[in-house]
Backbone bond lengths (Angstrom), bond angles and torsions (degrees), N, CA, C in turn:
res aa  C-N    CA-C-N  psi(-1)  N-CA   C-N-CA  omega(-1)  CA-C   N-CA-C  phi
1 X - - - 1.449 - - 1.523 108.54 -
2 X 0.916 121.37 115.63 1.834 144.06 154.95 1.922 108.85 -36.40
3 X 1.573 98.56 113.97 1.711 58.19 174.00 1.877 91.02 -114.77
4 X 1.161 99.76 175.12 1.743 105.65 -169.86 1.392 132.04 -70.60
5 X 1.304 134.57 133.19 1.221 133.73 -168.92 1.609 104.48 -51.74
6 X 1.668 103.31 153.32 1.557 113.91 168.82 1.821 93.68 -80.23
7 X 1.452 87.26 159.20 1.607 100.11 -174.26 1.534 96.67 -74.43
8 X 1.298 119.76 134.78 1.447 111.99 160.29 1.377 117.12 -85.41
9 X 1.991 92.22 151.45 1.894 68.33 -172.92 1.955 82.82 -102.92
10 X 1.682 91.71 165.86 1.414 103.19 166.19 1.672 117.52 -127.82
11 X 0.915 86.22 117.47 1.956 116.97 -172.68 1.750 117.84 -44.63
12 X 1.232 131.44 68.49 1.401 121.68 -173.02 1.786 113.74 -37.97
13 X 1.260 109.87 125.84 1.684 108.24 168.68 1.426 103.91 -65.36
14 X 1.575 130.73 163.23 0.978 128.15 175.43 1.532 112.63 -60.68
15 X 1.888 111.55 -43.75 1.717 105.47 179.36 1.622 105.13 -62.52
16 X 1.420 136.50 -29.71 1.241 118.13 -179.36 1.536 114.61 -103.71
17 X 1.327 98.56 52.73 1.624 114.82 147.89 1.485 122.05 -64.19
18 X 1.428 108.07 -38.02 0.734 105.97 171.95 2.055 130.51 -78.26
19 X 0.992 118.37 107.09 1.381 118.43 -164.66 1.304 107.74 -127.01
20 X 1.616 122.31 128.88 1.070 118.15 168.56 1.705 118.99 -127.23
21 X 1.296 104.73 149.69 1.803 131.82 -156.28 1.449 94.26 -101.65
22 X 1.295 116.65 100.05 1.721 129.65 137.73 1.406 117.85 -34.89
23 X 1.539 111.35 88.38 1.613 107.35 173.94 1.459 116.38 -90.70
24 X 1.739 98.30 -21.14 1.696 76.80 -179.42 1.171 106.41 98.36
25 X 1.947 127.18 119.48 1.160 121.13 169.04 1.449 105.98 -168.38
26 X 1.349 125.42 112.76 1.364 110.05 169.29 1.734 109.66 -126.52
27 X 1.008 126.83 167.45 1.511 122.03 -165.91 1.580 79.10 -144.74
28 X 1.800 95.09 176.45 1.486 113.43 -150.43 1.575 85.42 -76.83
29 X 2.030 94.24 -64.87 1.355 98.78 179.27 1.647 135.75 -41.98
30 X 1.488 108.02 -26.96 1.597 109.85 164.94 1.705 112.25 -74.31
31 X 1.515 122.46 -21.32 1.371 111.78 165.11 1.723 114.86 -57.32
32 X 1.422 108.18 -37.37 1.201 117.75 -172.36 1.678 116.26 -66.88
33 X 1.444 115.21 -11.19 1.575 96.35 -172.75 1.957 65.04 -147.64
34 X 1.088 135.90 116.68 1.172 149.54 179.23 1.847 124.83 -98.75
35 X 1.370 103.19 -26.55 1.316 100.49 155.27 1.341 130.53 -83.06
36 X 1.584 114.86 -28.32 1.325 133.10 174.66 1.694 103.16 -55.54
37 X 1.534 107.71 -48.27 1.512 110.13 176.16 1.509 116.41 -52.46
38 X 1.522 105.65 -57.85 1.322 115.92 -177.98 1.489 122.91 -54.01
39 X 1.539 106.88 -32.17 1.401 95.96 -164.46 1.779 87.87 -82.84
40 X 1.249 129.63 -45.40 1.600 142.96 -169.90 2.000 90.34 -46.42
41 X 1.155 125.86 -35.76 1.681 124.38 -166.73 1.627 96.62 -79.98
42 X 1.902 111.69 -52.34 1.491 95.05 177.01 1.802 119.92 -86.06
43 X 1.322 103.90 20.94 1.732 86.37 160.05 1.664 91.68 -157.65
44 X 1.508 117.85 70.77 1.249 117.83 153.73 1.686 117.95 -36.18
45 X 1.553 114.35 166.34 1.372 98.66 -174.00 1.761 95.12 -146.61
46 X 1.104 119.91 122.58 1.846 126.31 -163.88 1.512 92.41 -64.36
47 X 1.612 95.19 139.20 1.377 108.32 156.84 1.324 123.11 -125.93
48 X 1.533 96.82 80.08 2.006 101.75 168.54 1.199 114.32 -48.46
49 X 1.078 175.56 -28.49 1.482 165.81 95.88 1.781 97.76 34.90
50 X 0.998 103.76 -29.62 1.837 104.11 -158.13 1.712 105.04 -120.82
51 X 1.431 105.86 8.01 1.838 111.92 -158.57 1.637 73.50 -87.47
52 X 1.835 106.55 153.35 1.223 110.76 164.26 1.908 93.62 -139.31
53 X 0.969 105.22 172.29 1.757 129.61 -162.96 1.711 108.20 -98.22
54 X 1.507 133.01 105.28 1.447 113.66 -166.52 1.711 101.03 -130.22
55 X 0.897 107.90 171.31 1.883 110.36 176.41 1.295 102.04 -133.23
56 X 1.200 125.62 -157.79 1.655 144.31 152.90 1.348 113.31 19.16
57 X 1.256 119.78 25.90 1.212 109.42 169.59 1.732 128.25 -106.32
58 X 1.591 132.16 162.79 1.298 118.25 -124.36 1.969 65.87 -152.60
59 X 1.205 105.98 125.63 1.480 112.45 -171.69 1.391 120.05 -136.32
60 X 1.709 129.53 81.99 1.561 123.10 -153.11 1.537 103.79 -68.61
61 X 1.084 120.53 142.11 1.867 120.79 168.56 1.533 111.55 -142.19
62 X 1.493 105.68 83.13 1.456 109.16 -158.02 0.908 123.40 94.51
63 X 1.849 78.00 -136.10 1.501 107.39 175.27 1.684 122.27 -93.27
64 X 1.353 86.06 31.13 1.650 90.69 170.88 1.476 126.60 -163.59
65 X 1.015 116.85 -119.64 1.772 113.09 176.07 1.301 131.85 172.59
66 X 1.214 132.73 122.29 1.225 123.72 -141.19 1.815 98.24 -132.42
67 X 1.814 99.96 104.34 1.248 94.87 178.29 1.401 116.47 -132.52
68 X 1.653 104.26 131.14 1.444 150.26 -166.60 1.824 103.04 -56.79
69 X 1.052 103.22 97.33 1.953 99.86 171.83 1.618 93.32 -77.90
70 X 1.540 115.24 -55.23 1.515 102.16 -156.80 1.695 93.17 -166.44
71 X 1.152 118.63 126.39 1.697 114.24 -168.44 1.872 117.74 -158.29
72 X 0.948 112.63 130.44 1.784 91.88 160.30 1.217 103.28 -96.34
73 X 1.114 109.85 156.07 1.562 148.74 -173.60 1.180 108.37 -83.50
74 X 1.488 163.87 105.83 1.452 147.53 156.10 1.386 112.39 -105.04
75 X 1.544 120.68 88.45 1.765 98.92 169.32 1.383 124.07 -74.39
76 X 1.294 98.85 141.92 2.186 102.70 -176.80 2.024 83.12 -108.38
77 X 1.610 77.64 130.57 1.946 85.56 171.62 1.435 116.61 -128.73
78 X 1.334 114.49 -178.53 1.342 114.35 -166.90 1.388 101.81 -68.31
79 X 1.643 99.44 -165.68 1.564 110.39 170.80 1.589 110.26 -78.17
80 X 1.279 120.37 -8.93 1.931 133.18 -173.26 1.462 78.87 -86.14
81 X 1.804 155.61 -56.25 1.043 125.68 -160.72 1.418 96.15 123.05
82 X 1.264 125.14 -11.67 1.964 163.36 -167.51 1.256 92.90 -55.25
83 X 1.355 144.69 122.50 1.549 147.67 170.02 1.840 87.31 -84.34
84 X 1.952 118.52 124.19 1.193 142.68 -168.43 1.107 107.07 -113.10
85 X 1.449 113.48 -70.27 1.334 121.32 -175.92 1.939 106.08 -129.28
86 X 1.471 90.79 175.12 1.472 98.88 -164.94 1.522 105.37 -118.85
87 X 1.033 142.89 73.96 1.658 131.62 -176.62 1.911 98.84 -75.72
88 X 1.692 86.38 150.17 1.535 117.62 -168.11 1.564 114.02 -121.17
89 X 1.007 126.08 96.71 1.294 138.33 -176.16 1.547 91.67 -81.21
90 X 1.112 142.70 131.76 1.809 126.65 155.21 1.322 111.07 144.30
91 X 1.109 137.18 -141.13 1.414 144.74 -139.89 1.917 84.07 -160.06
92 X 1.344 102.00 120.11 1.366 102.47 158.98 1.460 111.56 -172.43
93 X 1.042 146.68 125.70 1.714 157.62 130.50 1.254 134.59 -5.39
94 X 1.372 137.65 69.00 1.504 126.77 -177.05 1.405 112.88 -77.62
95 X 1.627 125.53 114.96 1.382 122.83 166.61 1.295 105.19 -101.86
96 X 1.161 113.13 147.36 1.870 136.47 -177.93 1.763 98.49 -132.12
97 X 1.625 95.50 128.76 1.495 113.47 178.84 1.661 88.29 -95.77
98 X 1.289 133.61 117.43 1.546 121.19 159.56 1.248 121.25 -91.84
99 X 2.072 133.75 131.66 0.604 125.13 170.01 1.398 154.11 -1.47
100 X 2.028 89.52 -36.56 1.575 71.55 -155.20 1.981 86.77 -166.92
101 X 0.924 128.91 155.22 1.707 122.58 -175.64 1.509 120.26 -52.02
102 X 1.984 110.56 -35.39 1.436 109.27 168.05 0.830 122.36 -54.20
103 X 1.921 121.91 -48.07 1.375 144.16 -167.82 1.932 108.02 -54.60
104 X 1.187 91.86 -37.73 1.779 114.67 -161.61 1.869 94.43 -86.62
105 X 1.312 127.12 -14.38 1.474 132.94 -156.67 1.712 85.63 -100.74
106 X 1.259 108.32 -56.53 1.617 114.31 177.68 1.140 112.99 -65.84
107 X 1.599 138.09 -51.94 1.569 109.29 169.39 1.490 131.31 -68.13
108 X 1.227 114.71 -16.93 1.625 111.33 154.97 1.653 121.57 -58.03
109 X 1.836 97.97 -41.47 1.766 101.66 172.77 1.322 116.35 -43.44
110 X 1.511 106.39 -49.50 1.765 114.27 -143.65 1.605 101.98 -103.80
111 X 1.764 114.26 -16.42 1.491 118.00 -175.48 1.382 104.47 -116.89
112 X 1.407 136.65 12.98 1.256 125.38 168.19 1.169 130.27 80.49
């Protein structure tokens, strides 16, 4: 029996504080005009108006986990107004559990 890798953690640099989260969004009306969608997904546009301020928070994504010491929030949304992605101004920790010992050999390779 195998037993399972420890999660590695991977260390944000200070320039990639900034990180942003693919949530995913399609609406009926963006099926309906499909380039309008597409082009609105590759150049989302931030709406600070809507950024909020968070701490202590502990965020699963997968196969890993993403926890928040202290950050603003900025979502950039589609052209519908659609929250897309999530940019992270702040201090925060990404740990990744990898499958498997190769999986876990390569993010130590490639993350240091």
């Amino acid at each position: 029996m195998r037993a399972t890798p420890e999660p590695v953690p991977v260390a944000l640099r200070p320039a990639a504080a900034c990180l942003a989260l693919l949530l995913g969004a399609a609406t009926a009306a963006g099926a309906a005009q499909p380039d309008r969608l597409l082009d609105g997904v590759r150049t989302p546009r931030l709406a600070p108006h809507r950024a909020v301020t968070v701490s202590g928070i502990d965020v699963p994504l997968g196969p890993g986990r993403l926890a928040i010491e202290a950050a603003t929030v900025v979502p950039a949304v589609s052209p519908a107004g659609r929250t897309i992605e999530l940019v992270l101004i702040g201090a925060a920790r990404l740990r990744l559990a990898p499958p498997d010992d190769v999986e876990a050999g390569q993010l130590r390779l490639f993350t240091g």
